[in-house]
mmCIF entry with sequence, helices, sheets and N, C-alpha, C, O atoms, coordinates in Angstrom:
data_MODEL
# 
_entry.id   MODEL 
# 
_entity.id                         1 
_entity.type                       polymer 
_entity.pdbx_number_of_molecules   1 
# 
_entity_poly.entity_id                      1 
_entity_poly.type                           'polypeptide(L)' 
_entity_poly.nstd_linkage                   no 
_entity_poly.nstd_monomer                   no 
_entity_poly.pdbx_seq_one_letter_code       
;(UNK)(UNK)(UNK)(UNK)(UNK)(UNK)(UNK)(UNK)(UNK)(UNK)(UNK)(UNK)(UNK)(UNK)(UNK)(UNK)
(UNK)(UNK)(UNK)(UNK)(UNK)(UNK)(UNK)(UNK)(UNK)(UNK)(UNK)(UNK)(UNK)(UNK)(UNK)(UNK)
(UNK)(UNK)(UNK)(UNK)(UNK)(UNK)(UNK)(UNK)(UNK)(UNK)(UNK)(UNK)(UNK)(UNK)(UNK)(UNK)
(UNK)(UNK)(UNK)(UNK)
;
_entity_poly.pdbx_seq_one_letter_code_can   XXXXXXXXXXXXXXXXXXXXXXXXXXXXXXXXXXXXXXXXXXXXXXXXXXXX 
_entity_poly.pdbx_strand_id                 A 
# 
loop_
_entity_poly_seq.entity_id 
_entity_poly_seq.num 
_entity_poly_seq.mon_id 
_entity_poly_seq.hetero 
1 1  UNK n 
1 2  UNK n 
1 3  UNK n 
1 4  UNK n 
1 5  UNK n 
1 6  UNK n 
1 7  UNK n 
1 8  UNK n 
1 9  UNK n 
1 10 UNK n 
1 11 UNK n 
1 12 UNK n 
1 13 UNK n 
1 14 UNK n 
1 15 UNK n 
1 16 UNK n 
1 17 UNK n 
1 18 UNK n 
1 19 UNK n 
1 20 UNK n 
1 21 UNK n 
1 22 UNK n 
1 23 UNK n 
1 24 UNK n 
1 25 UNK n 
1 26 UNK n 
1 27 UNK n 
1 28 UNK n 
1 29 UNK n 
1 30 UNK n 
1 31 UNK n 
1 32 UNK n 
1 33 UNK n 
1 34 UNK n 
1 35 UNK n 
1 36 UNK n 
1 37 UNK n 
1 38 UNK n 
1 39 UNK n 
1 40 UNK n 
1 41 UNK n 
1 42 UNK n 
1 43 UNK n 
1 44 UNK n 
1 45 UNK n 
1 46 UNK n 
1 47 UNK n 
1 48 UNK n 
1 49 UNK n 
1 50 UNK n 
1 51 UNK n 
1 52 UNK n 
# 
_struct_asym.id          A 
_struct_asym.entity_id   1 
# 
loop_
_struct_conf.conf_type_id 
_struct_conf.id 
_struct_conf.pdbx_PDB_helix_id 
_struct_conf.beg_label_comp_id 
_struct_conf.beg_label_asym_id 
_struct_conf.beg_label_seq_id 
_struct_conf.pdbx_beg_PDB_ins_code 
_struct_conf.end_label_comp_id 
_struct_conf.end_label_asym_id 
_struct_conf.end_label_seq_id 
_struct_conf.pdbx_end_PDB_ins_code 
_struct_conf.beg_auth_comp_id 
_struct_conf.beg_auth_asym_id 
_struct_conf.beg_auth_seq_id 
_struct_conf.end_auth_comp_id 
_struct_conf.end_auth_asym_id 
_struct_conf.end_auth_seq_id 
_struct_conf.pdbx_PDB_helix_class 
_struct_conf.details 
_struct_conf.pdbx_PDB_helix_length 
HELX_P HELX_P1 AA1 UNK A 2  ? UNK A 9  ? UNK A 2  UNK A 9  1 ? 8  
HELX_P HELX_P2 AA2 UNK A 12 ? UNK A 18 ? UNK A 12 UNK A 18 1 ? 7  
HELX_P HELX_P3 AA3 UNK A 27 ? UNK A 49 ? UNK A 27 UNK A 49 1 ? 23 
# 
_struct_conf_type.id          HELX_P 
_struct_conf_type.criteria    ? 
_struct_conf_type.reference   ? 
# 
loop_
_atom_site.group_PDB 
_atom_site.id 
_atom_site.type_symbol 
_atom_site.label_atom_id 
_atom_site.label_alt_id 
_atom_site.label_comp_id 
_atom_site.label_asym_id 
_atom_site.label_entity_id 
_atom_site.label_seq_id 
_atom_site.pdbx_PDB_ins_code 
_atom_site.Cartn_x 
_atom_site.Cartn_y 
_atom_site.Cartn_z 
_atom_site.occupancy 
_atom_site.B_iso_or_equiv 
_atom_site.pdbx_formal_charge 
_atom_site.auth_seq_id 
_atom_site.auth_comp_id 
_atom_site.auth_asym_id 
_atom_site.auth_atom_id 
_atom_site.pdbx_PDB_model_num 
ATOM 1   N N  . UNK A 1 1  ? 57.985 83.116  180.191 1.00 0.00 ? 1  UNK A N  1 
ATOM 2   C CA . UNK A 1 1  ? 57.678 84.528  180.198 1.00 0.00 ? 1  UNK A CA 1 
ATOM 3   C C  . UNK A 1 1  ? 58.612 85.303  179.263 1.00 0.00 ? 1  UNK A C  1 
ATOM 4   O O  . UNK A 1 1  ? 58.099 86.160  178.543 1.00 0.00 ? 1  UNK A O  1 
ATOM 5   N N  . UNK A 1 2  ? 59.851 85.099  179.205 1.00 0.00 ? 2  UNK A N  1 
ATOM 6   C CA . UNK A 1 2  ? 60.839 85.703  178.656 1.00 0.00 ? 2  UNK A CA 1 
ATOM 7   C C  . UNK A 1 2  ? 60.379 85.503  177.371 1.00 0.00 ? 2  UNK A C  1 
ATOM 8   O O  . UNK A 1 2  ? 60.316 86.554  176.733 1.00 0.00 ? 2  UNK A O  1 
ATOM 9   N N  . UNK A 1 3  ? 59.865 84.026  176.477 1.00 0.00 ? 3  UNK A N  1 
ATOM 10  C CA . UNK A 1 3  ? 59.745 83.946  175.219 1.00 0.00 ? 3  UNK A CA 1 
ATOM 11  C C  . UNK A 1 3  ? 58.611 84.624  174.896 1.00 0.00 ? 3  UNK A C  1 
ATOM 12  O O  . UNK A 1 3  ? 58.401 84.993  173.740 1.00 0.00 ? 3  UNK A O  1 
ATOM 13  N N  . UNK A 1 4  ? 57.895 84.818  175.750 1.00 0.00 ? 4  UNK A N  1 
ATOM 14  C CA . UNK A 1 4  ? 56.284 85.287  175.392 1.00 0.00 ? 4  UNK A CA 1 
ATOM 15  C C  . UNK A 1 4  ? 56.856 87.007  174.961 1.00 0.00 ? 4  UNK A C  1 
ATOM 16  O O  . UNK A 1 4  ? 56.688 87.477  173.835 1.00 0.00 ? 4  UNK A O  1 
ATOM 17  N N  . UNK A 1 5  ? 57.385 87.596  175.850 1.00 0.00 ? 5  UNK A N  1 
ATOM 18  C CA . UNK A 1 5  ? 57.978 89.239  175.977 1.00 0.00 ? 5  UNK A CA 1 
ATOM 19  C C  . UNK A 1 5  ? 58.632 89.106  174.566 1.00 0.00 ? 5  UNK A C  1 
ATOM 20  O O  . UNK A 1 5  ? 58.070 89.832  173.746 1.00 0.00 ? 5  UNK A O  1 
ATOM 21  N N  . UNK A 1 6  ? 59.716 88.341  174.037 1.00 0.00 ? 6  UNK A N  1 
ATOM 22  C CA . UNK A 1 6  ? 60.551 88.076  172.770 1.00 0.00 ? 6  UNK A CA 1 
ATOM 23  C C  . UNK A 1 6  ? 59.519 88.322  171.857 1.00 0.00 ? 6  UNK A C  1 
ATOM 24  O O  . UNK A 1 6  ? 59.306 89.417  171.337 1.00 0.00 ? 6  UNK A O  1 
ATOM 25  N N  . UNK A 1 7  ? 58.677 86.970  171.603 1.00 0.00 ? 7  UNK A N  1 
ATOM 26  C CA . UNK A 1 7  ? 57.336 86.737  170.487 1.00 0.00 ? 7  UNK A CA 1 
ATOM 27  C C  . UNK A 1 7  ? 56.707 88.005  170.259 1.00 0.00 ? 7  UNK A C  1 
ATOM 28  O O  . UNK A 1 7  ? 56.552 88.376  169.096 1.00 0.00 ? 7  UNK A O  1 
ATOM 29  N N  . UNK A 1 8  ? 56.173 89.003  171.598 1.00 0.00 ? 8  UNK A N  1 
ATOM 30  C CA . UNK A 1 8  ? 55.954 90.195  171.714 1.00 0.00 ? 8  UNK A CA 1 
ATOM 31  C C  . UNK A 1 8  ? 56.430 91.011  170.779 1.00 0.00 ? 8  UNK A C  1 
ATOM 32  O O  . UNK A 1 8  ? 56.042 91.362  169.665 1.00 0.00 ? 8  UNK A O  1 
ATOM 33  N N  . UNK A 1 9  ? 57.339 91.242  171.445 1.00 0.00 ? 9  UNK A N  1 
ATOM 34  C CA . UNK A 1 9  ? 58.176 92.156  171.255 1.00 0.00 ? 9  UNK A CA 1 
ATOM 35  C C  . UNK A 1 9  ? 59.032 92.050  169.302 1.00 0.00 ? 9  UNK A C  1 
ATOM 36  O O  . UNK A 1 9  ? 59.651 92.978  168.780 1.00 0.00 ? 9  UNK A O  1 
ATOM 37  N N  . UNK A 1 10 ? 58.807 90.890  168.759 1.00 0.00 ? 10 UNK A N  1 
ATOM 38  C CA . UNK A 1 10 ? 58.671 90.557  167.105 1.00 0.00 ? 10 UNK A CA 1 
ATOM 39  C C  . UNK A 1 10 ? 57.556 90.643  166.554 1.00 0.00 ? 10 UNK A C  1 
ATOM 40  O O  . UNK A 1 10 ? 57.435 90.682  165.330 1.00 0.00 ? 10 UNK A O  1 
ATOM 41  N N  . UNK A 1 11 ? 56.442 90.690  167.489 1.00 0.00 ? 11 UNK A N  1 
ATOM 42  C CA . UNK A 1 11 ? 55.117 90.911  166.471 1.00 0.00 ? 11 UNK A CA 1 
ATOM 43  C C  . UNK A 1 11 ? 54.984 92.369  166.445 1.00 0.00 ? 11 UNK A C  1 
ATOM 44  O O  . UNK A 1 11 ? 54.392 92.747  165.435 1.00 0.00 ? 11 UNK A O  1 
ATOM 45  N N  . UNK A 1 12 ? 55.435 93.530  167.424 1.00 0.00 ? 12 UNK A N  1 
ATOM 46  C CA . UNK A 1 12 ? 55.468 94.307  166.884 1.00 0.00 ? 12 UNK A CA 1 
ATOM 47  C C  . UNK A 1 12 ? 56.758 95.167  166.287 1.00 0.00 ? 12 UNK A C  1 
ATOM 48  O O  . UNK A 1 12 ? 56.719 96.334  165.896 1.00 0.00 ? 12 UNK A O  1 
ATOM 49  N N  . UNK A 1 13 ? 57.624 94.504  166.312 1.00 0.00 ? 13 UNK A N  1 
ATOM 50  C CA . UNK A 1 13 ? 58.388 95.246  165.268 1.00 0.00 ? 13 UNK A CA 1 
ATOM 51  C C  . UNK A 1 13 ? 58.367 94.628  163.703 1.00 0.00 ? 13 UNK A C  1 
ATOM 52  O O  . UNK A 1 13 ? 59.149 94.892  162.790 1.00 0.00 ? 13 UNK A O  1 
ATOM 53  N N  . UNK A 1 14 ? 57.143 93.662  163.697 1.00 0.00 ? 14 UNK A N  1 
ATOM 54  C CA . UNK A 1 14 ? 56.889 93.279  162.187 1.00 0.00 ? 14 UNK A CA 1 
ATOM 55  C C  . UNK A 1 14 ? 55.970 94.131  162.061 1.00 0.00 ? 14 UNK A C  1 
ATOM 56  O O  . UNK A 1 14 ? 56.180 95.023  161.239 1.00 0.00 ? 14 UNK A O  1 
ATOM 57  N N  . UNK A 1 15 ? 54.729 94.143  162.782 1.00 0.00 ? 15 UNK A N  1 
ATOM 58  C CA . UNK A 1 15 ? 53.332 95.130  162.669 1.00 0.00 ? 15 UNK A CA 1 
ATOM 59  C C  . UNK A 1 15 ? 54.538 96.722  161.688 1.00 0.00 ? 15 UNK A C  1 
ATOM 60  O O  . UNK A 1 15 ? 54.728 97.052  160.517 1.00 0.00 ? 15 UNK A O  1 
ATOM 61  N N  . UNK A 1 16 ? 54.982 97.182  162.952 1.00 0.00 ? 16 UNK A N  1 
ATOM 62  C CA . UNK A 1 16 ? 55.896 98.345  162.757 1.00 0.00 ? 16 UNK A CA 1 
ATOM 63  C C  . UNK A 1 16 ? 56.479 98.529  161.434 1.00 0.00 ? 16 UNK A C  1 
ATOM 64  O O  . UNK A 1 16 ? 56.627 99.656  160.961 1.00 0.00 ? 16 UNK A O  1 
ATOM 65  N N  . UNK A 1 17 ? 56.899 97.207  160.670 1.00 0.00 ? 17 UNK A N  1 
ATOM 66  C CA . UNK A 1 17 ? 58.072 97.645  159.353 1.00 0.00 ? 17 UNK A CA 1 
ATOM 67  C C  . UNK A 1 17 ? 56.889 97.297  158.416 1.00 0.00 ? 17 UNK A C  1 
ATOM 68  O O  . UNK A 1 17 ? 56.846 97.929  157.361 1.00 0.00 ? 17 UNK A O  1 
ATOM 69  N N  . UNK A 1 18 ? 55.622 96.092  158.729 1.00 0.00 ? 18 UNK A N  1 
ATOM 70  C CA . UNK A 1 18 ? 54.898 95.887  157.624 1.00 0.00 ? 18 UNK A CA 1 
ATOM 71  C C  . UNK A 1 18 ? 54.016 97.046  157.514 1.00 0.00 ? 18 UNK A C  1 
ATOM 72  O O  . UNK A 1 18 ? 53.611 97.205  156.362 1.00 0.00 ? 18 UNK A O  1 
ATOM 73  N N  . UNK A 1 19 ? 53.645 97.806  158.262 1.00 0.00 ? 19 UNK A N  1 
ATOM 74  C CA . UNK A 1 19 ? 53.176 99.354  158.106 1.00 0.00 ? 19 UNK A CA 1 
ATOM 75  C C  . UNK A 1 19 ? 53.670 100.346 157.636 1.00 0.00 ? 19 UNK A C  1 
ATOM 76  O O  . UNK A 1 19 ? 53.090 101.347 157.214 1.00 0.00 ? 19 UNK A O  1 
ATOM 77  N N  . UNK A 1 20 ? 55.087 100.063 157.696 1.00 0.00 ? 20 UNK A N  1 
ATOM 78  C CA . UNK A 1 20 ? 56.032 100.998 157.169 1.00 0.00 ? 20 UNK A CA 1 
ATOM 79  C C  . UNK A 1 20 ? 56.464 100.719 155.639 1.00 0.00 ? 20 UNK A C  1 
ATOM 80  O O  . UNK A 1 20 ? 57.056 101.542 154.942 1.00 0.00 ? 20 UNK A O  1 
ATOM 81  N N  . UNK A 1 21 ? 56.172 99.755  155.334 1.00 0.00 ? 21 UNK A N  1 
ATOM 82  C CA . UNK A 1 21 ? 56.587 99.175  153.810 1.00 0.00 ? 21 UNK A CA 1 
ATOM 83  C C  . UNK A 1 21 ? 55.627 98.898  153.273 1.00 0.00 ? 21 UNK A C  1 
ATOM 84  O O  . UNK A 1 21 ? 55.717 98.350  152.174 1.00 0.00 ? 21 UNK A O  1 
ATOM 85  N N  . UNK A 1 22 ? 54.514 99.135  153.770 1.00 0.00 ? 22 UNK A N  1 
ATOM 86  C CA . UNK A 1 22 ? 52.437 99.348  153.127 1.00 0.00 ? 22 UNK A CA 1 
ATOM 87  C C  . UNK A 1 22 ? 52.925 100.271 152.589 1.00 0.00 ? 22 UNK A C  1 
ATOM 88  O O  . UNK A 1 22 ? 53.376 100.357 151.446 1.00 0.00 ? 22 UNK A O  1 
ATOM 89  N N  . UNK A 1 23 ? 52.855 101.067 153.450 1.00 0.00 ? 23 UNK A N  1 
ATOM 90  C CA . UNK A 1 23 ? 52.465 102.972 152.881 1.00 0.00 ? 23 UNK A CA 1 
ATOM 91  C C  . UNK A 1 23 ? 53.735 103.535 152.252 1.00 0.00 ? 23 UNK A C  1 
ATOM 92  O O  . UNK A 1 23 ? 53.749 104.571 151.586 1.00 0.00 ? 23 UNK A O  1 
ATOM 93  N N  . UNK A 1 24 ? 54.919 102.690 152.541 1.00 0.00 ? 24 UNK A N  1 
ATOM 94  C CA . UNK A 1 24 ? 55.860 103.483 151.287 1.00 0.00 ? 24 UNK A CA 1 
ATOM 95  C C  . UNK A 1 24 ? 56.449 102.109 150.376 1.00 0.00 ? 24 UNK A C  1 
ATOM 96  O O  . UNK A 1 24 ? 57.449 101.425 150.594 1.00 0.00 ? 24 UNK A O  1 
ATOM 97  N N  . UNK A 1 25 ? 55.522 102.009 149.388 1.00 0.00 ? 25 UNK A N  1 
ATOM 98  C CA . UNK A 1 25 ? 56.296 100.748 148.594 1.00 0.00 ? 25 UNK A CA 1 
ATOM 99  C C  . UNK A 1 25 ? 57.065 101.038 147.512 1.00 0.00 ? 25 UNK A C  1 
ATOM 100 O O  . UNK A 1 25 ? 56.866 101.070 146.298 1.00 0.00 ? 25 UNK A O  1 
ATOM 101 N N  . UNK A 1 26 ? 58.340 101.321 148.499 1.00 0.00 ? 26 UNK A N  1 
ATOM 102 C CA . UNK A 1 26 ? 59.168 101.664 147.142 1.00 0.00 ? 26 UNK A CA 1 
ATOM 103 C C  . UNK A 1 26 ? 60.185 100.096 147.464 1.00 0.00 ? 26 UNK A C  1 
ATOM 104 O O  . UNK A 1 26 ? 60.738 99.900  148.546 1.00 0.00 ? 26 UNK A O  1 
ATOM 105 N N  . UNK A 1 27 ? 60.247 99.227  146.412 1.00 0.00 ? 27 UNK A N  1 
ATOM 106 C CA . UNK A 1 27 ? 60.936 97.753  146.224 1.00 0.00 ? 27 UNK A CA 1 
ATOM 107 C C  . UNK A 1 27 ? 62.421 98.032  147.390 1.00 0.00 ? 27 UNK A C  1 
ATOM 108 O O  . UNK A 1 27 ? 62.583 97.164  148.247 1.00 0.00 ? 27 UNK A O  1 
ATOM 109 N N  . UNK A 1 28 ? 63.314 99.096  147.363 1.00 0.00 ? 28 UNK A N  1 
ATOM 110 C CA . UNK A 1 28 ? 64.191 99.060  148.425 1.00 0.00 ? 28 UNK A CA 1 
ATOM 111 C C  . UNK A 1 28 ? 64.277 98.933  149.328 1.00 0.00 ? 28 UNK A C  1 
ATOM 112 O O  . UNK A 1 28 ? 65.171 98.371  149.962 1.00 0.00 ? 28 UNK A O  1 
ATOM 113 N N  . UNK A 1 29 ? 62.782 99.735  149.860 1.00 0.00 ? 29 UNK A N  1 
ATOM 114 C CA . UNK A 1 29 ? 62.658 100.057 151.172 1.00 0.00 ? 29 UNK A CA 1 
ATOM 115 C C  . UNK A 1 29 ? 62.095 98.508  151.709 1.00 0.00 ? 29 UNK A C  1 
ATOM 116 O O  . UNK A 1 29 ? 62.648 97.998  152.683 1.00 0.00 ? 29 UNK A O  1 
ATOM 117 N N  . UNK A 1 30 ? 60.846 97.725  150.937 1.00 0.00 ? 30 UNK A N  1 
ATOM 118 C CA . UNK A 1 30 ? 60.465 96.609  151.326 1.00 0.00 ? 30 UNK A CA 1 
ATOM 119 C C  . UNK A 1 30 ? 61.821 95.201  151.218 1.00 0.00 ? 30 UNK A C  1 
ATOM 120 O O  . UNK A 1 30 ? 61.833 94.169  151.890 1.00 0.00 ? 30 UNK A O  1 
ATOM 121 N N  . UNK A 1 31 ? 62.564 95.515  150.441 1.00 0.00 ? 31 UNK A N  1 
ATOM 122 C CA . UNK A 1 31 ? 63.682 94.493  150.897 1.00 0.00 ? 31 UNK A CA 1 
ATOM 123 C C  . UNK A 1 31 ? 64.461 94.744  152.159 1.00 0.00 ? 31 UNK A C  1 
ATOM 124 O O  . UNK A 1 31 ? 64.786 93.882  152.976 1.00 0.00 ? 31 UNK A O  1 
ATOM 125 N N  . UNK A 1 32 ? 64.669 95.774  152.204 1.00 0.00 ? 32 UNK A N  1 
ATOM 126 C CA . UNK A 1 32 ? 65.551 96.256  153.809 1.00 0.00 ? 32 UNK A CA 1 
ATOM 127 C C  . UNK A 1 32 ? 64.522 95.454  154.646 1.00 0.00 ? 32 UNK A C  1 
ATOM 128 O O  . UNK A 1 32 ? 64.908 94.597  155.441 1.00 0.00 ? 32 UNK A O  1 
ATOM 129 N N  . UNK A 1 33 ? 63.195 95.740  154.462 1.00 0.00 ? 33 UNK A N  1 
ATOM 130 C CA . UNK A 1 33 ? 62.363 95.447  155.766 1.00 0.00 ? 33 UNK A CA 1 
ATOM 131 C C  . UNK A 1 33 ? 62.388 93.826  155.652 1.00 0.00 ? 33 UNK A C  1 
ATOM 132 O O  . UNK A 1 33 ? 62.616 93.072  156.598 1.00 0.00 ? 33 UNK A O  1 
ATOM 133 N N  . UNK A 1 34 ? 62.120 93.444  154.356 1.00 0.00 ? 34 UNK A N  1 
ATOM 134 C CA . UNK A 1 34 ? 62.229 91.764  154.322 1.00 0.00 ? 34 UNK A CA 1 
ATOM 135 C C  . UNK A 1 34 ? 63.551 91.011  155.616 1.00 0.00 ? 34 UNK A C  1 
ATOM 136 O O  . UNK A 1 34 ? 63.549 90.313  156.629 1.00 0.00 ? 34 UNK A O  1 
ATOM 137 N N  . UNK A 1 35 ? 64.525 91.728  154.722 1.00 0.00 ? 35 UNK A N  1 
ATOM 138 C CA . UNK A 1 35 ? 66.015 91.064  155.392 1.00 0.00 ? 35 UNK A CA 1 
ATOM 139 C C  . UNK A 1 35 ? 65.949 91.439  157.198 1.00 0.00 ? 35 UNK A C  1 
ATOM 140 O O  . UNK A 1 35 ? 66.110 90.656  158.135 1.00 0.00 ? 35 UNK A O  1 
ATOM 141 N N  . UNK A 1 36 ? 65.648 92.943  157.225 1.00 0.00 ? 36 UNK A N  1 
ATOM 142 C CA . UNK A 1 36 ? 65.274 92.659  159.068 1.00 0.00 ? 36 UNK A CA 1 
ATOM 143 C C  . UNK A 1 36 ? 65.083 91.624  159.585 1.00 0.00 ? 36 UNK A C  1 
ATOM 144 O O  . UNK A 1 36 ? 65.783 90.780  160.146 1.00 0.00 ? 36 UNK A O  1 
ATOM 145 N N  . UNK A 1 37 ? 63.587 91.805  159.246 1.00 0.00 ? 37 UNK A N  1 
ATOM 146 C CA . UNK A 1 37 ? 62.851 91.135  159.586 1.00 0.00 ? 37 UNK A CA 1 
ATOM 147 C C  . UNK A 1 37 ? 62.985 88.888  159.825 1.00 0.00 ? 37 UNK A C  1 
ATOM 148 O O  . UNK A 1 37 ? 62.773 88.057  160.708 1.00 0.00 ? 37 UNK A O  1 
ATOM 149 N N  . UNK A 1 38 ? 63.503 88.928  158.237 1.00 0.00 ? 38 UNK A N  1 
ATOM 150 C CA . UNK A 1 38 ? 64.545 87.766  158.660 1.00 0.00 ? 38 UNK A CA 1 
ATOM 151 C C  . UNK A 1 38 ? 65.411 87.307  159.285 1.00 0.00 ? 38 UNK A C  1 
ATOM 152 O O  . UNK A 1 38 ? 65.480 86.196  159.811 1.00 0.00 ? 38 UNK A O  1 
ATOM 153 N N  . UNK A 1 39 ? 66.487 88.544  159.258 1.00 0.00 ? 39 UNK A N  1 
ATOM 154 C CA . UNK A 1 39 ? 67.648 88.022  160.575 1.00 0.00 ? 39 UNK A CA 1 
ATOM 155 C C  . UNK A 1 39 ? 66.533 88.529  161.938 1.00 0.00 ? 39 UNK A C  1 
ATOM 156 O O  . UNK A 1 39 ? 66.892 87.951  162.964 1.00 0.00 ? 39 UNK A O  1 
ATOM 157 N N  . UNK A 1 40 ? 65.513 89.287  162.140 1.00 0.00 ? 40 UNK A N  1 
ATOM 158 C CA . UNK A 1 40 ? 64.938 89.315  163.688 1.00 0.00 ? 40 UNK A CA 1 
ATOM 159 C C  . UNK A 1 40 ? 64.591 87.760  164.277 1.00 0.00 ? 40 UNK A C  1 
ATOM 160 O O  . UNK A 1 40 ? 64.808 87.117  165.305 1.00 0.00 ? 40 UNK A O  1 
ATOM 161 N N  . UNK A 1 41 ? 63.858 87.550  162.862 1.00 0.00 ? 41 UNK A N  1 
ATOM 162 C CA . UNK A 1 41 ? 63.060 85.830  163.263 1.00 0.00 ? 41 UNK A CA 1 
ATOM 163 C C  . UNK A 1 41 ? 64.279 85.078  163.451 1.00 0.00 ? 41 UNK A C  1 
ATOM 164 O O  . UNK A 1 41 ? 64.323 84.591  164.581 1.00 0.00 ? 41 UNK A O  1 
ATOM 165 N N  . UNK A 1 42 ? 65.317 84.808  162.711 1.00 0.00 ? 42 UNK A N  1 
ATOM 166 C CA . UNK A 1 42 ? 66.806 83.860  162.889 1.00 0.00 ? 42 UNK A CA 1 
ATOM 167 C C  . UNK A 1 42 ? 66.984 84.378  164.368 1.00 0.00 ? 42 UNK A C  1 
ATOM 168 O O  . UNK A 1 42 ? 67.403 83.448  165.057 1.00 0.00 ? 42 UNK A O  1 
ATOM 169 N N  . UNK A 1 43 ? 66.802 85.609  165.146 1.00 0.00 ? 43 UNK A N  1 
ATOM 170 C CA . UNK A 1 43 ? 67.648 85.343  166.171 1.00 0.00 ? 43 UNK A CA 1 
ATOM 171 C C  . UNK A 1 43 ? 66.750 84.866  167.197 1.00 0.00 ? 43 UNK A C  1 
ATOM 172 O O  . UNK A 1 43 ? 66.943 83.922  167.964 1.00 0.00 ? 43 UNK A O  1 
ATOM 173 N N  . UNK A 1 44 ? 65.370 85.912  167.096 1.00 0.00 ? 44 UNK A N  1 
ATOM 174 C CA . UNK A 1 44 ? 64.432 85.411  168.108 1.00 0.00 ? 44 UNK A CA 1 
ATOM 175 C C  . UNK A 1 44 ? 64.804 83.787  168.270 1.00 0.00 ? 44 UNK A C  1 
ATOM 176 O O  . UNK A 1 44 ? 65.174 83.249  169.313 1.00 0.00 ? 44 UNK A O  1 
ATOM 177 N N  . UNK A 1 45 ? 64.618 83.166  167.008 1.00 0.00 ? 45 UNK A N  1 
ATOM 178 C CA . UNK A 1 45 ? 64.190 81.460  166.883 1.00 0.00 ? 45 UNK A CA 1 
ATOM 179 C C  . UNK A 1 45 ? 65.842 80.694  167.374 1.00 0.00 ? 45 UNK A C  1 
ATOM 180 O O  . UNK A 1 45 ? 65.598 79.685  168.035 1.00 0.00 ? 45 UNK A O  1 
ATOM 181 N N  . UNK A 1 46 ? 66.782 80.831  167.279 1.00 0.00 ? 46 UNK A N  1 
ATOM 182 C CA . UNK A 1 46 ? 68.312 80.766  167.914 1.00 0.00 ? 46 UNK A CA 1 
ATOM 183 C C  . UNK A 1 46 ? 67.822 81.251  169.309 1.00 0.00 ? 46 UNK A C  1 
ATOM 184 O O  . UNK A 1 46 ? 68.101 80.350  170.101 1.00 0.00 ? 46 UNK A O  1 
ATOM 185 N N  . UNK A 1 47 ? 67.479 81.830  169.673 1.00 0.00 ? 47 UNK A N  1 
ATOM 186 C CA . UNK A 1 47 ? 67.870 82.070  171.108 1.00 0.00 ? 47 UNK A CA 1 
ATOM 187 C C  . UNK A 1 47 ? 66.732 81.630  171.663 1.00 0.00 ? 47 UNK A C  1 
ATOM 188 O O  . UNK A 1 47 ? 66.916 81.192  172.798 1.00 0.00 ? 47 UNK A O  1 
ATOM 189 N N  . UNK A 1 48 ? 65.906 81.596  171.382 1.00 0.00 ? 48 UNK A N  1 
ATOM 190 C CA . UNK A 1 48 ? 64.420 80.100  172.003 1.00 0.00 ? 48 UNK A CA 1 
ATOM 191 C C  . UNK A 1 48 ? 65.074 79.269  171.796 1.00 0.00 ? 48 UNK A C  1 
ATOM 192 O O  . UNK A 1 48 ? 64.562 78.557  172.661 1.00 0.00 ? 48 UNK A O  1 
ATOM 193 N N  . UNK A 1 49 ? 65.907 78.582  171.341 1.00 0.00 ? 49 UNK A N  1 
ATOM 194 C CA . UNK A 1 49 ? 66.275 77.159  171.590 1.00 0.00 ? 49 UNK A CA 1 
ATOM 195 C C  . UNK A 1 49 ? 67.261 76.785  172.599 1.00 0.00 ? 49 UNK A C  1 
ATOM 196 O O  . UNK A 1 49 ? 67.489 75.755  173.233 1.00 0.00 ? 49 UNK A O  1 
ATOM 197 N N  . UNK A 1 50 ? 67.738 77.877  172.550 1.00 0.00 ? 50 UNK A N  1 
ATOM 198 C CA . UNK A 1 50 ? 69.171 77.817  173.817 1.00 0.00 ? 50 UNK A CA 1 
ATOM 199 C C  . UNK A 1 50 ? 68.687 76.793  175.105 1.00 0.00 ? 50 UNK A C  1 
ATOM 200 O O  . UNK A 1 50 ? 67.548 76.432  175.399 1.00 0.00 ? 50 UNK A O  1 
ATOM 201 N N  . UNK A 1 51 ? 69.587 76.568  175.553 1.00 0.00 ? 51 UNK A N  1 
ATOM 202 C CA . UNK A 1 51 ? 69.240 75.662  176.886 1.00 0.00 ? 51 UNK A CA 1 
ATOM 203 C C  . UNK A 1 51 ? 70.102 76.549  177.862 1.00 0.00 ? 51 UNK A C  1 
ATOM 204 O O  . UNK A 1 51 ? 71.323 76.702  177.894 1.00 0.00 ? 51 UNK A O  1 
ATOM 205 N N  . UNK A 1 52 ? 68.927 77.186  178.793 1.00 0.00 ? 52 UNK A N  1 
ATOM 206 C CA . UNK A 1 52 ? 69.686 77.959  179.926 1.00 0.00 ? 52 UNK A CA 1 
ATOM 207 C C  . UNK A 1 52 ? 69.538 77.275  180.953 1.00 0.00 ? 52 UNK A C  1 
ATOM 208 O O  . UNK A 1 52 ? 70.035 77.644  182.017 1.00 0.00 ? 52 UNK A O  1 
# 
């Protein structure tokens, strides 16, 4: 349950920045959102593996 809420909870804060870096494509703004978005997935995917 917890990973499902996580997975959630990354699909929409990608929906969120890839909407946000549609409608304003200025190259800065879509790298900020790239790199988020990368360290979000690094942690989501680190902390699904944990053994609790």
């Amino acid at each position: 349950m917890t990973r499902a809420m996580a997975g959630l909870a990354f699909a929409t804060l990608a929906a969120f920045l890839g909407i946000l870096a549609w409608e304003v494509p200025h190259p800065d703004l879509v790298i900020i959102v790239a790199v988020v978005l990368i360290l979000a997935a690094y942690d989501f995917l680190s902390g699904a593996r944990e053994d609790r």
